[in-house]
C-alpha positions in Angstrom: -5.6 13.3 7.6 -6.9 16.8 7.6 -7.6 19.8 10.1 -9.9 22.8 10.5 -8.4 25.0 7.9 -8.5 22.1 5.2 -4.9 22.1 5.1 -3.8 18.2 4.2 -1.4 15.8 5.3 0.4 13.2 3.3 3.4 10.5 3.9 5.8 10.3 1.0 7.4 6.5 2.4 10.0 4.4 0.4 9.0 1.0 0.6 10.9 -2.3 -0.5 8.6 -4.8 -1.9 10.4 -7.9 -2.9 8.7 -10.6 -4.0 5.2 -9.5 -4.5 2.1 -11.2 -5.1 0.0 -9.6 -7.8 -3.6 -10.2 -6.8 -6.4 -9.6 -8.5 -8.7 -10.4 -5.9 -9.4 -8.7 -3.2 -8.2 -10.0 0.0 -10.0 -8.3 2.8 -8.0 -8.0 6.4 -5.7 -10.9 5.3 -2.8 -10.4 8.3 -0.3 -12.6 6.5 1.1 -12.6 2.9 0.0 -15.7 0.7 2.4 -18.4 0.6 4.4 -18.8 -2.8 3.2 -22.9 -3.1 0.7 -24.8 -1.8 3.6 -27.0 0.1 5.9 -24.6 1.1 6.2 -22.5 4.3 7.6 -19.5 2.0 5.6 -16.5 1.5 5.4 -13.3 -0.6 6.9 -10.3 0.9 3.9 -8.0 -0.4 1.2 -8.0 -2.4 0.3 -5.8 -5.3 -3.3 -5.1 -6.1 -4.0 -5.2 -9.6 -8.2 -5.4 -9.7 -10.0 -4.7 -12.7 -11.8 -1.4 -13.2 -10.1 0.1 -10.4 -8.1 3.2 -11.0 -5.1 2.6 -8.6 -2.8 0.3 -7.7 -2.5 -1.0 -4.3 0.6 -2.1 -2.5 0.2 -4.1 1.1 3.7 -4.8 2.7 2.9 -7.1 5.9 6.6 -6.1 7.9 6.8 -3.0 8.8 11.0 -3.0 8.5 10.0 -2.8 4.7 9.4 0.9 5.0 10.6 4.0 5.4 8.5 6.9 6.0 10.6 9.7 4.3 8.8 13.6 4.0 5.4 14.4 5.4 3.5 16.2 2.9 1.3 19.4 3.8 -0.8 20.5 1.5 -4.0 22.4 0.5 -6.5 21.7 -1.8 -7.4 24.5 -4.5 -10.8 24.4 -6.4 -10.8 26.3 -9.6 -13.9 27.1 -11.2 
């Protein structure tokens, strides 16, 4: 999120991610965590991206009672030549 003055906006959340399902896969607009067997109605609580040749990790929590948004961040970028 940004504005005029290239002033920048950031959420700093704490997020609970229980049982997580490391993919390393992507899984485009899934709406529902994977379930933990093939038989079983349990699911995962998250899922934690883990691709290959990607810099970052990616972390998908799929209630939203998992997180809590705690500071909002503003903050400018500097370029230093």
């Amino acid at each position: 999120m940004t504005s005029q003055d290239d002033t920048y906006f950031m959420l700093l959340s704490r997020v609970c991610l229980g049982l997580p399902y490391k993919a390393r896969e992507a899984h485009n607009n899934r709406r529902k965590p994977p379930q933990r067997e093939q038989q079983s109605k349990k699911t995962y609580d998250s899922l934690l991206g883990q691709m290959t040749g990607y810099r970052y990790r990616e972390f998908v929590v799929y209630d939203g009672g998992q997180t809590y948004p705690e500071y909002l961040i503003e903050y400018k970028r500097v370029y230093v030549s």
